[in-house]
mmCIF file as gemmi writes it, N, C-alpha and C atoms, coordinates in Angstrom:
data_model
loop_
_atom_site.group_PDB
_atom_site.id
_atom_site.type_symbol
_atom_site.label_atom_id
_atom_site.label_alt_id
_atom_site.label_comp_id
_atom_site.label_asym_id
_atom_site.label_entity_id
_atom_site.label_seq_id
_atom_site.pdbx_PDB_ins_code
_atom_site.Cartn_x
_atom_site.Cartn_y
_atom_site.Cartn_z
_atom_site.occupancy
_atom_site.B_iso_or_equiv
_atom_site.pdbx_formal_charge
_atom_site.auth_seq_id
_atom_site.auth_asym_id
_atom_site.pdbx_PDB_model_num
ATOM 1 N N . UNK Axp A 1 ? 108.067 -152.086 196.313 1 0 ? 1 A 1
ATOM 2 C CA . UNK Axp A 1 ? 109.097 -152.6 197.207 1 0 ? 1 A 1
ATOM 3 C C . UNK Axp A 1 ? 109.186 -154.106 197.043 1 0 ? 1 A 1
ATOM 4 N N . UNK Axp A 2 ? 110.17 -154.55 197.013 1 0 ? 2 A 1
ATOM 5 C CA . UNK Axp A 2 ? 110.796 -156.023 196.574 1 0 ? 2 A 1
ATOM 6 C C . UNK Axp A 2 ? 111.861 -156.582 197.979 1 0 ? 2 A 1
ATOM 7 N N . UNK Axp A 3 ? 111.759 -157.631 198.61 1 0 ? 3 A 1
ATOM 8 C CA . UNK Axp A 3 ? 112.153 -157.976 199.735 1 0 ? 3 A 1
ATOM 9 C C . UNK Axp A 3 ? 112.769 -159.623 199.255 1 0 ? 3 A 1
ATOM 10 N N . UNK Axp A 4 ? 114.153 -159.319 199.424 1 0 ? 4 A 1
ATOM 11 C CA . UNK Axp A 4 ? 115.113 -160.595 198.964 1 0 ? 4 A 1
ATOM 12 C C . UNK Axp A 4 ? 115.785 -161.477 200.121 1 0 ? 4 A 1
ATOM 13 N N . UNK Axp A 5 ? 115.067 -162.782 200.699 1 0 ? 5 A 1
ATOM 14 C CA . UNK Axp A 5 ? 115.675 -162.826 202.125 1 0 ? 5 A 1
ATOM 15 C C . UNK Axp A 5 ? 116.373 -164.469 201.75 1 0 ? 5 A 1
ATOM 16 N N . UNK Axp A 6 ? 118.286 -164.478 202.289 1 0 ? 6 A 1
ATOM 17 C CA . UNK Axp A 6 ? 118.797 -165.748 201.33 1 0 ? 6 A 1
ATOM 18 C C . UNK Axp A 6 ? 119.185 -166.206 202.929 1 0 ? 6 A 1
ATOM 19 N N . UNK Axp A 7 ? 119.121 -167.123 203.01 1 0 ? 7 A 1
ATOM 20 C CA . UNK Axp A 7 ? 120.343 -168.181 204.339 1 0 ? 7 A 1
ATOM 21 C C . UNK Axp A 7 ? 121.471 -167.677 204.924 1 0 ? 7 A 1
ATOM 22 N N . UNK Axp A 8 ? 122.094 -167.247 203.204 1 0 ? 8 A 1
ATOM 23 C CA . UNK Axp A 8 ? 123.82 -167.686 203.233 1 0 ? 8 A 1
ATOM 24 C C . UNK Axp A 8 ? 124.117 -166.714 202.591 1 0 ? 8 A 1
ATOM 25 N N . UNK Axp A 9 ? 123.899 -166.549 201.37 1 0 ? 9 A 1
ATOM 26 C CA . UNK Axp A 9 ? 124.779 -165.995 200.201 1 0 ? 9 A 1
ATOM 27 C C . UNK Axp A 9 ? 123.6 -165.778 199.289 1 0 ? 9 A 1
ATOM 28 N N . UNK Axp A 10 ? 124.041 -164.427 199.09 1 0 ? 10 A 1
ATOM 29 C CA . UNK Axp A 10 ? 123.255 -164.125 197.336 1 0 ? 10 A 1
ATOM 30 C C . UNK Axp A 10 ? 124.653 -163.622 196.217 1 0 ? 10 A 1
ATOM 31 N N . UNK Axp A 11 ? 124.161 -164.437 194.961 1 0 ? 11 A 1
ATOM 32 C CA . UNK Axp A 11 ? 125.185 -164.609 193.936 1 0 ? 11 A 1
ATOM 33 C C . UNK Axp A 11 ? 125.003 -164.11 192.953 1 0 ? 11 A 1
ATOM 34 N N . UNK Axp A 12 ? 125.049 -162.722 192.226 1 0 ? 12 A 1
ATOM 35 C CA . UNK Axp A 12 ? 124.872 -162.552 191.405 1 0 ? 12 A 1
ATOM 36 C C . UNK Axp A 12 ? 125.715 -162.903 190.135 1 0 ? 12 A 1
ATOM 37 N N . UNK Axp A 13 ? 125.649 -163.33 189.067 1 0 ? 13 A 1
ATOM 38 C CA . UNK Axp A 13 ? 126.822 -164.088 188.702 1 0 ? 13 A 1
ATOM 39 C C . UNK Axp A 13 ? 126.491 -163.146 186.688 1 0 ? 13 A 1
ATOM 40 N N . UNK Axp A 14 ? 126.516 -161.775 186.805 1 0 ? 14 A 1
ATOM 41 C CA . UNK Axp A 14 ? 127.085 -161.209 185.479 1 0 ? 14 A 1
ATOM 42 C C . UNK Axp A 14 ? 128.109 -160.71 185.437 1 0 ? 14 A 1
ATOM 43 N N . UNK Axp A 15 ? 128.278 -160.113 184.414 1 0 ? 15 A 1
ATOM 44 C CA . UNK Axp A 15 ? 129.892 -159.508 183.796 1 0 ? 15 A 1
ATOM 45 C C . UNK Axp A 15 ? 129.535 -157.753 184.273 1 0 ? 15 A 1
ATOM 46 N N . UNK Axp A 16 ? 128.438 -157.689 184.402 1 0 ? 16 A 1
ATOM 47 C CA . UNK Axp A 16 ? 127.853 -155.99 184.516 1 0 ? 16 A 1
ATOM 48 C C . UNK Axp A 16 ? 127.174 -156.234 185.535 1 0 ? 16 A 1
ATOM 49 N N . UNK Axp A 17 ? 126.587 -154.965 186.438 1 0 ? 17 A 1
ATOM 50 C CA . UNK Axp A 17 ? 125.475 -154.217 187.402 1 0 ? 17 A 1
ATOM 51 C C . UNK Axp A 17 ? 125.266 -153.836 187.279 1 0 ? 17 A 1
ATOM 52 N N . UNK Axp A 18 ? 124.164 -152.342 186.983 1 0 ? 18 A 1
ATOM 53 C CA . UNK Axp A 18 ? 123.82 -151.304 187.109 1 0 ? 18 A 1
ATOM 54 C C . UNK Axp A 18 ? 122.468 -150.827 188.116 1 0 ? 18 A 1
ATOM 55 N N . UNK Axp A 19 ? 122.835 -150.125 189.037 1 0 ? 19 A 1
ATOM 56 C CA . UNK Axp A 19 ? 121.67 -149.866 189.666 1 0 ? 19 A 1
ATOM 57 C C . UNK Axp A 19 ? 121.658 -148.24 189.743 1 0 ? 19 A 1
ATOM 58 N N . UNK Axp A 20 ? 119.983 -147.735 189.299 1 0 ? 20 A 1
ATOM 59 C CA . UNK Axp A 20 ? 120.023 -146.858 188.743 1 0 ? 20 A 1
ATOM 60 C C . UNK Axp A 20 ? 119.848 -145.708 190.785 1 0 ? 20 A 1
ATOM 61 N N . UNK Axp A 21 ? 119.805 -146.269 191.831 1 0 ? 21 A 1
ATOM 62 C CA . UNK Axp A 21 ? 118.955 -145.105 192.975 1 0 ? 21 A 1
ATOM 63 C C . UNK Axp A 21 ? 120.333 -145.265 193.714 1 0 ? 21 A 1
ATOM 64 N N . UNK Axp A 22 ? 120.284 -145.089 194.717 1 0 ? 22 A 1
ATOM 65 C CA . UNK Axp A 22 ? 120.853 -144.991 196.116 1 0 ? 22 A 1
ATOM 66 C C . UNK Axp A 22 ? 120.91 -145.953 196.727 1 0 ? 22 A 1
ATOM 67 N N . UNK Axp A 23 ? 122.337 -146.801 196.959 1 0 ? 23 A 1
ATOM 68 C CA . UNK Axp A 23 ? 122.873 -147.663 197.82 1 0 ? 23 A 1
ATOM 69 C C . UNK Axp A 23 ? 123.457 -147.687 199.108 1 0 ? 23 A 1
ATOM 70 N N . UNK Axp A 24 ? 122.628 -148.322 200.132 1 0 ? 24 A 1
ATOM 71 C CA . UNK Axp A 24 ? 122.738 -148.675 201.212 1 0 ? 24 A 1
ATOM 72 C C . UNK Axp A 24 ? 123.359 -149.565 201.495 1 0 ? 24 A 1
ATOM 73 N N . UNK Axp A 25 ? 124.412 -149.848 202.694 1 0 ? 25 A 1
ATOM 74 C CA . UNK Axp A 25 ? 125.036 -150.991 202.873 1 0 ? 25 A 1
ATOM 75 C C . UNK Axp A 25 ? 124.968 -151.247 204.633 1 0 ? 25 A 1
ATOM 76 N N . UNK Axp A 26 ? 124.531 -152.319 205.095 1 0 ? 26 A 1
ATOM 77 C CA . UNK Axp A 26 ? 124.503 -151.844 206.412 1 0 ? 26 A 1
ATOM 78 C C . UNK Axp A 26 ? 125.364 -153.129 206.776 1 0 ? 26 A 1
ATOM 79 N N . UNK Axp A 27 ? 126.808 -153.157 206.529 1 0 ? 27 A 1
ATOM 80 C CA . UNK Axp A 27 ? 127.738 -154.479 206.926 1 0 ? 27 A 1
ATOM 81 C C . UNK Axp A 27 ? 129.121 -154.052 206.213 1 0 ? 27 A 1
ATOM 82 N N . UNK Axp A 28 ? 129.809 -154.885 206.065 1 0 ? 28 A 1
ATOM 83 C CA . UNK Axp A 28 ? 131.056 -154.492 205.55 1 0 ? 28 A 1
ATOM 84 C C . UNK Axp A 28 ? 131.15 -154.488 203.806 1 0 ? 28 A 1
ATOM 85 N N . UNK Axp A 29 ? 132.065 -154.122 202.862 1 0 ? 29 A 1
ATOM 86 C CA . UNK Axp A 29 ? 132.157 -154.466 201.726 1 0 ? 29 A 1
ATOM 87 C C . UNK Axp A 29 ? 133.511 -154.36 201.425 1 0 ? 29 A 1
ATOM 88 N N . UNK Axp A 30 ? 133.883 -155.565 200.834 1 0 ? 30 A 1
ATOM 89 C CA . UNK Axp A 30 ? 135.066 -156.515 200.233 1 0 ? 30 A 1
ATOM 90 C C . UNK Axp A 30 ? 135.063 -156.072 198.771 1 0 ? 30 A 1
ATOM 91 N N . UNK Axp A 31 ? 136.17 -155.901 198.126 1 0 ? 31 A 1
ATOM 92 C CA . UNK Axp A 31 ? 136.283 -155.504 196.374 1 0 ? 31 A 1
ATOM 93 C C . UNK Axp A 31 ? 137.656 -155.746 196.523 1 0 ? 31 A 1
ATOM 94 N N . UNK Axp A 32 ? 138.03 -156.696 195.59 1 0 ? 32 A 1
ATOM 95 C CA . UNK Axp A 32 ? 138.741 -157.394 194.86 1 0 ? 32 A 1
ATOM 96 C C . UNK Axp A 32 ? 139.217 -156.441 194.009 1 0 ? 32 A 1
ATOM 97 N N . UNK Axp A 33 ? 138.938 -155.078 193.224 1 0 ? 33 A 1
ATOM 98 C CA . UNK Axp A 33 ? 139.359 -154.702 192.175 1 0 ? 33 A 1
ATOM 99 C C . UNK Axp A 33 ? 139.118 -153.361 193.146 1 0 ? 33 A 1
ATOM 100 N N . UNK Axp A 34 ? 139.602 -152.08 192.223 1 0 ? 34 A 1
ATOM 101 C CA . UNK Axp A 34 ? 139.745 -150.608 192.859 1 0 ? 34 A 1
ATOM 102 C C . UNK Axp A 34 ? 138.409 -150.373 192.545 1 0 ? 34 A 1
ATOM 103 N N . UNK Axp A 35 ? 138.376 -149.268 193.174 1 0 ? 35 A 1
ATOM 104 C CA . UNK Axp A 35 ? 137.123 -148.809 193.698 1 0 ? 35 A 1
ATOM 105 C C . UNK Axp A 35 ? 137.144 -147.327 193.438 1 0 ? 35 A 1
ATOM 106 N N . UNK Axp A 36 ? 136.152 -146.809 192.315 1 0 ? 36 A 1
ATOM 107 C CA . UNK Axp A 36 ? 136.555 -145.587 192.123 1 0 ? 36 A 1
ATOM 108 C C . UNK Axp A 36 ? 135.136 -144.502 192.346 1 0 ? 36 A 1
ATOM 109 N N . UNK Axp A 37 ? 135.559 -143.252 192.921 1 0 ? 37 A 1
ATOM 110 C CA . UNK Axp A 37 ? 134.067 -142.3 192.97 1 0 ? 37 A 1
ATOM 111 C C . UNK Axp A 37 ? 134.873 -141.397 191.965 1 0 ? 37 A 1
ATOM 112 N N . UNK Axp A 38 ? 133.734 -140.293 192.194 1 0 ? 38 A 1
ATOM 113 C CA . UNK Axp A 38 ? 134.214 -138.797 191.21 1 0 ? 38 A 1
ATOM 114 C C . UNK Axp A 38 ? 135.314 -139.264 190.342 1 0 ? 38 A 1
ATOM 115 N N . UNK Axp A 39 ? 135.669 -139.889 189.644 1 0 ? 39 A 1
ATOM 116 C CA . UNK Axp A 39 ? 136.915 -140.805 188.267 1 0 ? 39 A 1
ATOM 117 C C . UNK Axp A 39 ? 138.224 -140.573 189.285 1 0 ? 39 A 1
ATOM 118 N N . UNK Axp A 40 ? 138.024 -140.944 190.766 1 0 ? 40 A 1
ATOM 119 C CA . UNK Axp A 40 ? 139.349 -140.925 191.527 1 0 ? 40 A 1
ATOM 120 C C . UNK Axp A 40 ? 139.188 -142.506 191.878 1 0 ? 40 A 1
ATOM 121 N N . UNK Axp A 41 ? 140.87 -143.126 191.677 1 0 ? 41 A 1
ATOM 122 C CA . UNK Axp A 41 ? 140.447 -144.494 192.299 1 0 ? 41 A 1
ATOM 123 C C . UNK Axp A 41 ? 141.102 -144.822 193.177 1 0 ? 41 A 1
ATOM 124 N N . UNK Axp A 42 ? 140.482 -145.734 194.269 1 0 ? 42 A 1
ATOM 125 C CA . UNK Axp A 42 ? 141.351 -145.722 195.567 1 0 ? 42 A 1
ATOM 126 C C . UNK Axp A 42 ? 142.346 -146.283 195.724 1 0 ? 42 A 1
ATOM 127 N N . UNK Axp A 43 ? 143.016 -147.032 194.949 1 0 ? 43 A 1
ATOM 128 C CA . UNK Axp A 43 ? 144.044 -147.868 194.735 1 0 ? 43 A 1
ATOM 129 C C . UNK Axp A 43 ? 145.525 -147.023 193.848 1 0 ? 43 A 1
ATOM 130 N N . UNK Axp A 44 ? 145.069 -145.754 193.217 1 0 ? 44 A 1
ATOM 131 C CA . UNK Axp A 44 ? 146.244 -145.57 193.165 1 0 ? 44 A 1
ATOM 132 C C . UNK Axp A 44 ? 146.294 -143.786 193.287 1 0 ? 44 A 1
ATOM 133 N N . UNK Axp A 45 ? 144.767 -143.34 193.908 1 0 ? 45 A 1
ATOM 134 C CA . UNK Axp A 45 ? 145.297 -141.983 194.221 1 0 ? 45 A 1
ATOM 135 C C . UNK Axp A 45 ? 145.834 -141.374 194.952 1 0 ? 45 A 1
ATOM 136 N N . UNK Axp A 46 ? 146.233 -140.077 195.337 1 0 ? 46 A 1
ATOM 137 C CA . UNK Axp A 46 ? 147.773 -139.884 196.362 1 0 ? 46 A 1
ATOM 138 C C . UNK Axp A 46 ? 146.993 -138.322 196.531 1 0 ? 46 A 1
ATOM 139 N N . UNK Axp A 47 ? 147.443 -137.83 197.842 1 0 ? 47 A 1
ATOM 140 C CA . UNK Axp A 47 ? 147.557 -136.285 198.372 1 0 ? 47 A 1
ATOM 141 C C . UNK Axp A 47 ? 148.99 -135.929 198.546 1 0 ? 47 A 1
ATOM 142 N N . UNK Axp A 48 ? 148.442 -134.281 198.091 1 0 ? 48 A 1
ATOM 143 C CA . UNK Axp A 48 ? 149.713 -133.667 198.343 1 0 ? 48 A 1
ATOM 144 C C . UNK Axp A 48 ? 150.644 -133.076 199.405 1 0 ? 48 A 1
ATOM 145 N N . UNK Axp A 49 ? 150.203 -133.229 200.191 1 0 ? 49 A 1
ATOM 146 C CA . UNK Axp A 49 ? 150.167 -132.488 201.858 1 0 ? 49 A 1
ATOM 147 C C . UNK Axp A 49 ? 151.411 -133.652 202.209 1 0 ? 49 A 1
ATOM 148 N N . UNK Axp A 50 ? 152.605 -132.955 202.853 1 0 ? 50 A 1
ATOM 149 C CA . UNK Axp A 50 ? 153.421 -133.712 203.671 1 0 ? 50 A 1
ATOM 150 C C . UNK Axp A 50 ? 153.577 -133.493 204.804 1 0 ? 50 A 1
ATOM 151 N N . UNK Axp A 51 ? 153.861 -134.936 205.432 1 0 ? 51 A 1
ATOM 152 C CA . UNK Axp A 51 ? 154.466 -134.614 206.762 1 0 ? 51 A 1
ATOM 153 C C . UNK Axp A 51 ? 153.048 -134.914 207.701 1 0 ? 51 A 1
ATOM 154 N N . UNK Axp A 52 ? 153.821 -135.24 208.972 1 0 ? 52 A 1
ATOM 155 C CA . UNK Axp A 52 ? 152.717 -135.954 209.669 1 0 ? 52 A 1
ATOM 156 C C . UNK Axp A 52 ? 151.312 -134.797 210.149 1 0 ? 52 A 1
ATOM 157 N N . UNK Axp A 53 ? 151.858 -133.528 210.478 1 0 ? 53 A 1
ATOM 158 C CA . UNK Axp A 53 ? 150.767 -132.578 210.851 1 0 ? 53 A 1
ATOM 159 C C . UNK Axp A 53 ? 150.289 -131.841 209.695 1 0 ? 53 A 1
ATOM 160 N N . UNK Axp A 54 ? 150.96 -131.944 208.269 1 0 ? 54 A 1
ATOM 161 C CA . UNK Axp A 54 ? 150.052 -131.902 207.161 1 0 ? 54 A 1
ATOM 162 C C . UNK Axp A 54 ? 148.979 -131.973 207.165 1 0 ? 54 A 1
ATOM 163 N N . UNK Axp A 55 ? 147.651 -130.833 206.729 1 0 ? 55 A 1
ATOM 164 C CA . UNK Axp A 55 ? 146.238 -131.072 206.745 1 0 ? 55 A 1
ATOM 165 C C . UNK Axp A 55 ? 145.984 -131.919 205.708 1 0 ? 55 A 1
ATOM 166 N N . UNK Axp A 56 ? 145.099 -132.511 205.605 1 0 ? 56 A 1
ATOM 167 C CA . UNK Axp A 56 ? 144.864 -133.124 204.33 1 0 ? 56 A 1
ATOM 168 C C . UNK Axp A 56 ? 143.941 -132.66 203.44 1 0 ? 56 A 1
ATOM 169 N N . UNK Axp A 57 ? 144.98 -132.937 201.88 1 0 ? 57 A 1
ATOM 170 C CA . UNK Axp A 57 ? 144.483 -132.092 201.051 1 0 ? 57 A 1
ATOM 171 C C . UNK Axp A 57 ? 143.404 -133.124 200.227 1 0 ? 57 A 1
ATOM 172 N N . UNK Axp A 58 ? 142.652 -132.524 199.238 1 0 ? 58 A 1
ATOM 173 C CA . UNK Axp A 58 ? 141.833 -133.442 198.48 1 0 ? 58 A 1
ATOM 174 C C . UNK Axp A 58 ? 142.816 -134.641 197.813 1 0 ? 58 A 1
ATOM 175 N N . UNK Axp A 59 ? 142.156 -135.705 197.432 1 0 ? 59 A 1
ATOM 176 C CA . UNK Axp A 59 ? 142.342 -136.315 196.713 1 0 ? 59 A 1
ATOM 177 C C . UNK Axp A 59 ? 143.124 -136.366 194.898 1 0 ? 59 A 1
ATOM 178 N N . UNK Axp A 60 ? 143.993 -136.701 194.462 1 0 ? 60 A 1
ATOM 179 C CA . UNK Axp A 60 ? 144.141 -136.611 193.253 1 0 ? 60 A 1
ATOM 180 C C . UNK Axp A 60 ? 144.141 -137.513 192.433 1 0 ? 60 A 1
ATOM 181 N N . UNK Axp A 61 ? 143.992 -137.597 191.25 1 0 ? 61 A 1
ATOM 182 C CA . UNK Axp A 61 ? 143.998 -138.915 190.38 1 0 ? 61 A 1
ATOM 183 C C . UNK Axp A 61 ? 144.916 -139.326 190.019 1 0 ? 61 A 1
């Protein structure tokens, strides 16, 4: 176990990340660019279900 404690700001400053376990976030998170799980991205996927009492259907790419 490794314990990282900053003031202000921690900066990671590469072109890549990779973290290989399970991410926790206990605050908000900001992304500048889309954001994608299962190869769906949130910025330009759409459901098919219309209309306001439409159930909602999965996600599509």
């Amino acid at each position: 176990t490794a314990t990282l404690n900053a003031s202000d700001r921690l900066t990671l400053d590469t072109p890549s990340l990779h973290l290989t376990g399970n991410l926790t976030v206990e605050g908000t998170i900001q992304a500048h660019g889309d954001i994608t799980a299962a190869d769906i991205g949130l910025q330009r996927h759409h459901h098919t279900a219309q209309g306001p009492n439409a159930p909602t259907t999965p996600a599509q790419g």
